[in-house]
N, C-alpha and C positions, 0 to 999 in steps of 0.2 A: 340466526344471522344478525350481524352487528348493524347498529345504524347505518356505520357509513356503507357497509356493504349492501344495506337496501339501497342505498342513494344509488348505487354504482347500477346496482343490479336494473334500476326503475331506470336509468338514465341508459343503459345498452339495449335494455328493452326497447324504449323511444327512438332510439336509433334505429332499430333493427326496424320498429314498425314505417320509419319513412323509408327507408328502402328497402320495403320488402318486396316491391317489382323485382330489383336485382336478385334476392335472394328468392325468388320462384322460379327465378329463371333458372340460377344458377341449380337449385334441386330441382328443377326440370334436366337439366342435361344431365348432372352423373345419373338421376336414376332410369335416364334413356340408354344409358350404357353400362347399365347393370349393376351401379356401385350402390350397395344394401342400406336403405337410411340409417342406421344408427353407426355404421362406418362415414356417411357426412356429420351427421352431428359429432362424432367424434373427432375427425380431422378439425371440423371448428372450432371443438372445443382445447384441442392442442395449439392451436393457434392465437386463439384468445390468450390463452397463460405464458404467450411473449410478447403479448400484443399490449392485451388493457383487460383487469381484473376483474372489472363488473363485463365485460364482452365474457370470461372465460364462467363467471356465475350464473349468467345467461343461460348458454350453453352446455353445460354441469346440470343445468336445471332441467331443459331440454329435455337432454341423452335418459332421465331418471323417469321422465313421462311418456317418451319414446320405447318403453322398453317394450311394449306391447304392440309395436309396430303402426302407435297411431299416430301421424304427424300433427292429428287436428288435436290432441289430447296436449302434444308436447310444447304447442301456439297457443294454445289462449291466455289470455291477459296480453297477449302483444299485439294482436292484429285483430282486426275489428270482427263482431261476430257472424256479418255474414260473409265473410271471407272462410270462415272454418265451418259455416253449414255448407258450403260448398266443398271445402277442403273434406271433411266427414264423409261427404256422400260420394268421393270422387274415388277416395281412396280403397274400398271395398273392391276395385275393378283389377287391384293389383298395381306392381309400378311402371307399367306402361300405360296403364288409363290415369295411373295419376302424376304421370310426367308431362301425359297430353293438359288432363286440364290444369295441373301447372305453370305450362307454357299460354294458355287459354288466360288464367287468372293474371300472370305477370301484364301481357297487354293490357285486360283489363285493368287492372290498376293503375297503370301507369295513362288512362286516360280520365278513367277518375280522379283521380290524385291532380290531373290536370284541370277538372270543371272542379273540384276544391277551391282551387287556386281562384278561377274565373269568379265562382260565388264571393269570396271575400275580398276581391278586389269591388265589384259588385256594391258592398255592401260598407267597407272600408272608408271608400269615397265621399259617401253622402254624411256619412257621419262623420270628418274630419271638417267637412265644408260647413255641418250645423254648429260644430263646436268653434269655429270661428267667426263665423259669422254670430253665432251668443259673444265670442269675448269680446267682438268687433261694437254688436249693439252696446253690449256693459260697460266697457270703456266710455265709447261717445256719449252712453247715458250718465257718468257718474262725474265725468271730467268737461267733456266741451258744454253740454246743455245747460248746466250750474254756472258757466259764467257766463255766458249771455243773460242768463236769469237774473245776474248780478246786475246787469248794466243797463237791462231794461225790462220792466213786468213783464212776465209769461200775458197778461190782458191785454197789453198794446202789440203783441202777434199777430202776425198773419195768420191764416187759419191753415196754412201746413204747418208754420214752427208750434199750434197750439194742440197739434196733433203728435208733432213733434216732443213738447213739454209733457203729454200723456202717456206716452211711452216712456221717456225716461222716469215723469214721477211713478209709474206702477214698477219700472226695473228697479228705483232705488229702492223703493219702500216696501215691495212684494219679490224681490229677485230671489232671495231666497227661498221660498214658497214655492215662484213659478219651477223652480230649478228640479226643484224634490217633488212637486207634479211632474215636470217631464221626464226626470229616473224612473220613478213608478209608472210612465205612461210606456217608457223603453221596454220596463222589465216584463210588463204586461203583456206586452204584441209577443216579446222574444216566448215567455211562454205562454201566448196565444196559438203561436207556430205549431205546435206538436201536439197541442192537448185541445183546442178548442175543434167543436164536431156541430155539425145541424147543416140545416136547410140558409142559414147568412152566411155560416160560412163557407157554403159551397158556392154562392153569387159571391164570396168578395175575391174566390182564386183565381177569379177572371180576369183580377187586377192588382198591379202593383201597390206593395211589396211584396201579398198575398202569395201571387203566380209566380213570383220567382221562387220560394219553397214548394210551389206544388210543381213548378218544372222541372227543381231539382229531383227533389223525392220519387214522383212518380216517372223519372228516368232511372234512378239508383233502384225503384223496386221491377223496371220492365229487366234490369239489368243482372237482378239477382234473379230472377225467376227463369230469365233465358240460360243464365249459367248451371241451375240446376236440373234444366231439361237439356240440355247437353250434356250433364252426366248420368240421364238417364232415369230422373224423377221425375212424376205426372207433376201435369198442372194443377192438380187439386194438391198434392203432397209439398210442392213448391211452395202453393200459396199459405199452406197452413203454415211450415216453417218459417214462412216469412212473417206471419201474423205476432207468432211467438215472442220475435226478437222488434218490430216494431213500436212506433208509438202511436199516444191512443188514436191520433188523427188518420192514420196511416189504419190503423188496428179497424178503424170504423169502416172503412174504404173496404178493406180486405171481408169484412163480416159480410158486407153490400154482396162483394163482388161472387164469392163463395157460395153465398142465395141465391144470386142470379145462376151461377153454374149447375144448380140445384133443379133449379125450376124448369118444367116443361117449355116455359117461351123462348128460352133458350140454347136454341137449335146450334149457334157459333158459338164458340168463348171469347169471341170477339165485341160480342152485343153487352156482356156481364164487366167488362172494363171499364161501360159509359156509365162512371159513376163519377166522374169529374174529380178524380185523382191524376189523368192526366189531358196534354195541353190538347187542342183541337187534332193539332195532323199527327200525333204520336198515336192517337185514339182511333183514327179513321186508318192508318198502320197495321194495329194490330186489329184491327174490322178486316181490313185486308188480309192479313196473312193468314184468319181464321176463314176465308174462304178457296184460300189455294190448297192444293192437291194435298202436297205436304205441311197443311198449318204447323206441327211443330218446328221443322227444319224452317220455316220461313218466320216463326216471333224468335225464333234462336238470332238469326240474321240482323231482326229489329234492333234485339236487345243488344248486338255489339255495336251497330252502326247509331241506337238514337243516342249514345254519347255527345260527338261530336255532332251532333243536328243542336239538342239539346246545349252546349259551349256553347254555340252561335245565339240562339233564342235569349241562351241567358244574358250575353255580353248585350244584344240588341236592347235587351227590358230594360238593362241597365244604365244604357247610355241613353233612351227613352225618361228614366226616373232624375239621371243626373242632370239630363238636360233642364228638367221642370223645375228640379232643385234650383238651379243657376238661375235659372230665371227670375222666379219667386225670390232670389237672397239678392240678385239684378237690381229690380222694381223697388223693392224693398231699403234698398242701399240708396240707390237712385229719390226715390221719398224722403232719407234720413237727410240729403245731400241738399236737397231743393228747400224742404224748410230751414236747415238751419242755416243757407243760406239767403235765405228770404226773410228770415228774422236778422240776420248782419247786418243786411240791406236797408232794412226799415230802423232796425238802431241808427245806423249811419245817417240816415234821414232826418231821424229825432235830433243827432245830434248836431246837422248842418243847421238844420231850422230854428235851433235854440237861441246863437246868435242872433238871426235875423230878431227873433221875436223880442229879444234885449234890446235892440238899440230904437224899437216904435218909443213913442213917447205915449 
């Protein structure tokens, strides 16, 4: 395949993976009315080749992995991987078990796809507000502080503007330093998120920023493990699939939780969750549905409904984090504001009294 036809191909690809709610649905319905998968992937791919030629390379590509009847065979690399260990285990039932959880997966995604959205709004916010609030500080340190300084000693300050003078001389003379510490302190937490495991990091998911990945996470994992006990795989077989394709934070939770299901004290699978992967009432949830009649039928329930519980939690932390943000750059702004008008003031002072003090004899 030619470059540009990989570009075509990576770019239909992309496409296809954001609307792949649509496209579940849509092979949800033909194969509820009997139309044979590789007759849709075929119609698509006729369709493509008057449409758009990376859509028809897609598609082409599809039909040649499809030929053995597996749909999960003929999606990967387009759509995320536990969407196709679900798809894998669903499709075994035949195309009415897999038109049902087709229909099953489309919702689902399309509410995922929706806390997506929630998290990076989330997370978007605070860090357009630090990157402003840095060029806000860098500016007033590099341009207003320096002429005051001109007009009258940083020593004849008040004690904000000389606080004031300490922050700008550490941004003019250290900004570059501070800057490449706080990339590297960024890049750190980001892969802190997935890979860091212990006994601190289970006290800090208690708290923001921490808990908003462990909100998300351990809602995305009650989510995949309800969708493959709706297609009819144990709890233990869910949880190992799921171990698989996770990461290591997630992978550590799962080892936990797997022992616990192991161990004689563990009479519910409800009790084997309280490993602090997820948030208080999602946890007390599935404590719950591990003591109803039908525990599977009722964590199947959890796991479509803690979604949108989970949306709200998340939007709350975050308007909770933004709020503190605001604040702290508030107070902060408000400090920058008070010295260095307090130091104008006390120039202005020097300079009325200068007169006077020329014309004593």
């Amino acid at each position: 395949m030619q470059i540009i036809d990989r570009i075509r191909f990576r770019a239909a690809a992309q496409r296809l993976k954001q609307r792949r709610a649509d496209f579940y649905y849509d092979m949800a319905s033909a194969l509820e009315d009997k139309v044979p998968l590789f007759t849709i992937l075929r119609k698509y791919e006729a369709r493509g080749r008057t449409r758009s030629r990376g859509d028809a390379l897609l598609y082409r590509h599809m039909l040649r992995e499809a030929m053995g009847g597996s749909l999960s065979q003929s999606l990967i690399g387009v759509v995320p991987t536990t969407e196709l260990i679900l798809i894998d285990a669903i499709q075994g039932s035949g195309d009415a078990g897999l038109a049902r959880g087709l229909y099953f997966l489309s919702e689902t995604v399309e509410k995922v796809d929706r806390m997506f959205a929630t998290v990076r709004k989330a997370v978007m916010y605070p860090v357009i507000l630090m990157v402003l609030f840095a060029g806000l500080l860098t500016g007033f340190s590099l341009f207003a502080v320096p002429i005051l300084a001109d007009l009258l000693p940083p020593e004849r300050w008040p004690a904000m503007g000389q606080a004031l003078y300490a922050v700008s001389y550490t941004v003019s003379h250290y900004g570059i330093l501070l800057g490449l510490a706080l990339v590297a302190l960024v890049v750190a937490f980001g892969l802190s998120l997935s890979r860091w495991q212990g006994p601190l990091r289970r006290r800090l998911d208690h708290w923001a920023p921490y808990s908003l990945y462990r909100d998300f996470s351990g809602a995305m994992l009650i989510v995949s493990i309800a969708s493959l006990m709706r297609a009819g795989v144990s709890l233990r077989s869910a949880l190992e699939r799921a171990a698989r394709f996770s990461s290591p934070w997630m992978r550590w939770h799962l080892r936990e939780i797997l022992s616990r299901l192991s161990s004689e004290q563990s009479t519910q699978f409800g009790q084997a969750f309280a490993t602090g992967v997820l948030n208080g009432p999602l946890e007390d949830r599935v404590q719950d549905a591990s003591e109803r009649r039908d525990p599977i039928a009722a964590f199947v329930k959890i796991g479509v409904g803690s979604i949108d519980r989970i949306e709200r939690s998340i939007q709350r932390s975050a308007s909770r984090l933004n709020s503190a943000l605001m604040a702290v750059a508030g107070i902060t702004l408000a400090a920058m504001m008070f010295g260095f008008f307090a130091t104008a003031f006390e120039m202005q002072s020097g300079i009325q009294a200068s007169p006077t003090t020329a014309l004593k004899p």
